[in-house]
N, C-alpha and C positions, 0 to 999 in steps of 0.2 A: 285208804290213802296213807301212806308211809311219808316219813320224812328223808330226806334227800341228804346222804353225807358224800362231803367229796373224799376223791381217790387222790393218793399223790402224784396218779400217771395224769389223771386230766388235766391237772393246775396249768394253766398256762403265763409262766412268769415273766415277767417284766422287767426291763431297769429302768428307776426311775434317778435323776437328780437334782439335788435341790441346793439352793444357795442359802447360806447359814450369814450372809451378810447383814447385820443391823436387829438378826432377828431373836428372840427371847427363847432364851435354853431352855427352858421348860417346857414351854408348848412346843418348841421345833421336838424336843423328842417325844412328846407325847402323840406328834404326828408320825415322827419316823417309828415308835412301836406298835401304834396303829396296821398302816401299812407291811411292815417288817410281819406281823402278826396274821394278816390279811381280813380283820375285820373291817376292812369298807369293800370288801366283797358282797354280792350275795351268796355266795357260794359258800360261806365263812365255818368250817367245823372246826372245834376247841381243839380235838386232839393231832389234826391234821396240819401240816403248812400249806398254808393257800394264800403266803405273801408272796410279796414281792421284793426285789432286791434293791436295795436304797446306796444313794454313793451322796456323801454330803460332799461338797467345796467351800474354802474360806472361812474353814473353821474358827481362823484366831480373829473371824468379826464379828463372831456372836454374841452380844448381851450376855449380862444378870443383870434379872429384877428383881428387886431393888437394886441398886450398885453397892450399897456399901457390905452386901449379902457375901460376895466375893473375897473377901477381906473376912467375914468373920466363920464361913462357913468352913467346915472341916471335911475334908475328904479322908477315907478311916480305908486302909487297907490292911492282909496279913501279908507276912513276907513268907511265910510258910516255915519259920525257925521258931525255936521257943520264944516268947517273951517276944516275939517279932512283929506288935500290933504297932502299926504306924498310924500319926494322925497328920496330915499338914492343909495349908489355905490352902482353898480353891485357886486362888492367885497366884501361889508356886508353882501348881501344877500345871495353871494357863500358860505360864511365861515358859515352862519345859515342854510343854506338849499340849497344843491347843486340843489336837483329835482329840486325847485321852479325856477330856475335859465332856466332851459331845459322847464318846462311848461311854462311858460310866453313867452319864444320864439314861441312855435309851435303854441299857443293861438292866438297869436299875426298873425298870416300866418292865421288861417283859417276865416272863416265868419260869421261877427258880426248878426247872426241870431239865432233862434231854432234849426235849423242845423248845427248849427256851434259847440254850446254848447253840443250837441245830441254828435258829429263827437270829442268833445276835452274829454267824458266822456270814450271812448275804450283809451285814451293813459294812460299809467303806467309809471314811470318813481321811479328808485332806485340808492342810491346816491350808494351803492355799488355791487358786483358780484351774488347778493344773488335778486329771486323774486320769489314768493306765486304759480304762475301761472303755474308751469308743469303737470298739469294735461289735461291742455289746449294743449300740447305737440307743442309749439313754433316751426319753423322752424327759420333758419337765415335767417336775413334782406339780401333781393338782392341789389348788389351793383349796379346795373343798373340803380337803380330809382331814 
């Protein structure tokens, strides 16, 4: 009896969307790298994709928890120049760009590899109610995952 790895041709993918209103940035992305990942498959092999394609809306009503977390926590990027290490709040960068705020969580959850980068290219993320993708005919995000 062997073990079962999936192919990239079988996957058969999905779009899911999910509403980021009132809900806590941490778990919303630990759900969206879940999914994005495809570990709530059974079908789930490490070095394969066998997620699904996620599309957040309303981004800019997403929580932190704690609240005052937003204000003290630092978001640390490079600019790719020397000496180009930037730090700024979470809160300047909510007030410029809520998505950026939602992808740098879930980026941050998946894996620093090919795969990872391949697995953070299916997520969408929209600061408001409004996104391009219904022709894709989304279902809603299960709340199970």
């Amino acid at each position: 009896m062997g073990s079962y790895v999936a192919k990239p041709e079988e996957v058969q993918r999905r779009w899911l969307v999910v509403d980021g209103t009132d809900q806590v940035l941490g778990r919303l992305a630990v759900r969206i790298a879940t999914v994005l990942m495809g570990k709530h498959r059974p079908v789930y092999t490490p070095h394969v994709d066998t997620g699904d394609f996620v599309i957040v809306v309303n981004a800019d009503k997403v929580k932190v928890s704690p609240p005052d977390r937003a204000r003290t926590r630092l978001l640390t990027y490079h600019t790719g120049w020397l000496g180009g290490l930037r730090r700024e709040p979470m809160t300047e960068v909510f007030e410029r760009s809520p998505a950026r705020v939602v992808q740098l969580a879930v980026r941050r959850m998946l894996p620093k590899n090919k795969l990872g980068r391949k697995l953070f290219a299916k997520l969408k993320v929209y600061a408001g109610p409004q996104h391009p993708h219904t022709a894709q005919q989304p279902q809603l995000f299960p709340e199970t995952v």
